[in-house]
Phi, psi and omega in degrees: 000113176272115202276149156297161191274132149281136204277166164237163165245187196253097188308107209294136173229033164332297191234063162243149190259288228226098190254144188085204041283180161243179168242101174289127163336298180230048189239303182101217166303092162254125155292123167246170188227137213230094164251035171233020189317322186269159165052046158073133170352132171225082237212162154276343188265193155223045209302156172317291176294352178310114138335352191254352188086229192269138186290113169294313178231109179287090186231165153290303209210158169306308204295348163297002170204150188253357199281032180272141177304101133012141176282300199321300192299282183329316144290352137261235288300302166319275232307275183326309190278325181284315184313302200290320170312296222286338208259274178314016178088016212276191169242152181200139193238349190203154171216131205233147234221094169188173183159231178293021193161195203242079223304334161273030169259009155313115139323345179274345222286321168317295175284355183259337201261316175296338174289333184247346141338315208252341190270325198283313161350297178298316161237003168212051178313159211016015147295141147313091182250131183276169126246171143217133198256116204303315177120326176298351192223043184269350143347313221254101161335311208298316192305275162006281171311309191300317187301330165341287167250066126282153186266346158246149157225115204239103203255093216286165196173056158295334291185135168230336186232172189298316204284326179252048056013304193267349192284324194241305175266013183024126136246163204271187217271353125334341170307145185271176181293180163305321185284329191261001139339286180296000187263323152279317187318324155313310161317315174299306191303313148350305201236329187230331219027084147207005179282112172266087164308152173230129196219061176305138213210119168208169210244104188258117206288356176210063194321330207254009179205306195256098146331143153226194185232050167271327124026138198291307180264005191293323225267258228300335173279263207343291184301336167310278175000287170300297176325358186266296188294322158087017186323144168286352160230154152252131171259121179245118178209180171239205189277113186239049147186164185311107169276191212256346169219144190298348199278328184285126210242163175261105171295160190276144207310317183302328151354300212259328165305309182307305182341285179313320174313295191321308179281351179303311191300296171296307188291325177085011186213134181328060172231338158286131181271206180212104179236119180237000000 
């Protein structure tokens, strides 16, 4: 029989710089680096299902907030945790630019991601250093670029249509539409072959008021979509830890199998996975 997933819960990274490693689904041995660690989420969505709960500051642009960290502190706090790994011996398969909020709406992210280059150079040469990203805000040059160089982009796409886009990732109200998201995330894709789509897939308990994107035709614009975009991957999973509104539930592993099956299908090319 296959059973719902039991939620777990999330371990708060409110005033952490520098977290794990963890052992990540689709990561291995991750470090993460948390550049929205002070003064509360901090995000362009409010999405339904964030394990981190309600966006305290629901903003557009960096400039709409002010409480940003300096580059320097962030970079030691990596430094310390890459020292203390490599001297113990540790394994690290990766290091990802994620945490409390939505990591490019740093103004700094360009100078903060060649600054952990050099450090992951020093002590873990040829990891992979990531992200993972709402997506909203490649829009922004400063952004663009910096996602240049990164050696993953790892890029959320829950979404097929304009209306539970908003139903769902509540974006704040300066956020551009789902098309012209998806028309940059083609552009990213484009310029780096490195963009990896996230697709988080849940059941919402209360259908007739609250969306979700399980849904027979959500899943096929969601595959309209990629397929535009041309990822080298979709990572397809649900909800494994407590989301931020209660109607929302975790689909069951067959499920997310037939999903995956489905857009492989409609897209016509092997890329979407199954990560539980």
């Amino acid at each position: 029989m296959d059973r719902k997933p039991e939620l777990r819960r999330v371990v708060r990274k409110k005033n952490e710089m520098v977290y794990g490693p963890v052992l990540s689904r689709r990561f291995g041995s991750s470090l993460g680096i948390n550049v929205n660690f002070g003064g509360g989420k901090t995000c362009s969505f409010d999405c339904v299902y964030c394990q981190y709960g309600r966006t305290v500051h629901l903003v557009s642009s960096a400039s709409e907030y002010a409480n940003w960290e300096r580059v320097e502190p962030i970079l030691k706090a990596v430094e310390t945790q890459l020292r203390r790994l490599n001297m113990e011996d540790r394994e690290l398969n990766s290091i990802t630019f994620s945490g409390n909020g939505e990591s490019t709406l740093y103004p700094y992210i360009q100078e903060a991601l060649r600054g952990v280059k050099k450090l992951r150079n020093k002590y873990y040469p040829g990891v992979q250093v990531g992200i993972l990203t709402n997506s909203s805000m490649i829009d922004c040059e400063r952004v663009f670029e910096a996602l240049m160089e990164f050696d993953s982009i790892v890029a959320k796409l829950d979404v097929g249509s304009q209306e539970t886009f908003v139903g769902i990732n509540r974006p704040a109200k300066r956020i551009q539409s789902l098309n012209e998201i998806v028309n940059n995330l083609i552009r990213l894709q484009e310029a780096t072959d490195r963009v990896t789509l996230q697709t988080l897939i849940f059941k919402s308990t209360d259908p007739c008021t609250q969306p979700d994107n399980a849904g027979l035709e959500e899943i096929k614009l969601i595959a309209e979509k990629a397929c535009l975009i041309d990822p080298k991957e979709i990572q397809i999973y649900t909800v494994s830890r407590h989301p931020s509104e209660s109607f929302v539930e975790p689909i069951k592993a067959y499920y997310l199998r037939e999903t995956a099956s489905r857009i492989n299908n409609l897209i016509d090319k092997k890329r979407a996975f199954l990560y539980l």
